[in-house]
N, C-alpha and C positions, 0 to 999 in steps of 0.2 A: 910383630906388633907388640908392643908393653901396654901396660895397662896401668892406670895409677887411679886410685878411689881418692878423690876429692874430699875436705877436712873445711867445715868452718862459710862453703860458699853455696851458692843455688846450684851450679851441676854435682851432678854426683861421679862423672867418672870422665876422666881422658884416655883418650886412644892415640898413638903417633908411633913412627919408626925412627929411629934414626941411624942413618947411615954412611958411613966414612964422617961422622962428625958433623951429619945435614939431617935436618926437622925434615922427616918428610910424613904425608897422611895424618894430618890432626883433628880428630875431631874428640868436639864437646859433648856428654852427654848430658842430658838438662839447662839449665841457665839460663840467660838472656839471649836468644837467639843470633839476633845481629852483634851484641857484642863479642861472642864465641868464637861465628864463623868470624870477624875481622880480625881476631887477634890470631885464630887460625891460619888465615892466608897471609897476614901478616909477618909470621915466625917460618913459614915452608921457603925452605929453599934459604936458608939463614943457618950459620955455624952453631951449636947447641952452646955451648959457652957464649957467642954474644947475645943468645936469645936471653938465658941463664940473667947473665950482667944488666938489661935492658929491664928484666920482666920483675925481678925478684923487687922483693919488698913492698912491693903496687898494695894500697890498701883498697877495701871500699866501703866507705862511708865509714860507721864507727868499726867496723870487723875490721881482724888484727892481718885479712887475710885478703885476697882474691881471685876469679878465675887467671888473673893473666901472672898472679903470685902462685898457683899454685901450680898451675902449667911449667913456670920455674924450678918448681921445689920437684917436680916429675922427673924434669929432664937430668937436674940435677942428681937425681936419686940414680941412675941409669946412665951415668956419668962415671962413679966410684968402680 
């Protein structure tokens, strides 16, 4: 499991594996519920670079940042 502390958005922490280069077990801790678990089940079972390409940049609202950005900025980090 990796763990990545959240910067800038309402959850504070993601949880996920990844494996041969697959999102697998992501969960959000805090945030908007439904929007979490969707971007969750959304990313499982999906290559960590196309999640990476798809997710990154995502703002919300005036923040420079978001949950499905920083879920990004995660996998990316656990990538290097």
């Amino acid at each position: 499991m990796k763990s990545y502390i959240a910067k800038g958005v309402c959850c504070d922490k993601i949880i996920f594996d990844i494996e041969n280069d697959i999102i697998k077990n992501v969960r959000f801790i805090g945030g908007c519920s439904g929007n979490t678990q969707g971007v969750a089940r959304l990313v499982e079972g999906m290559k960590a670079e196309e999640a990476v390409k798809r997710l990154k940049g995502i703002k919300c609202g005036s923040k420079e940042t978001s949950c499905p950005d920083q879920l990004a900025r995660a996998i990316e980090e656990n990538l290097l």
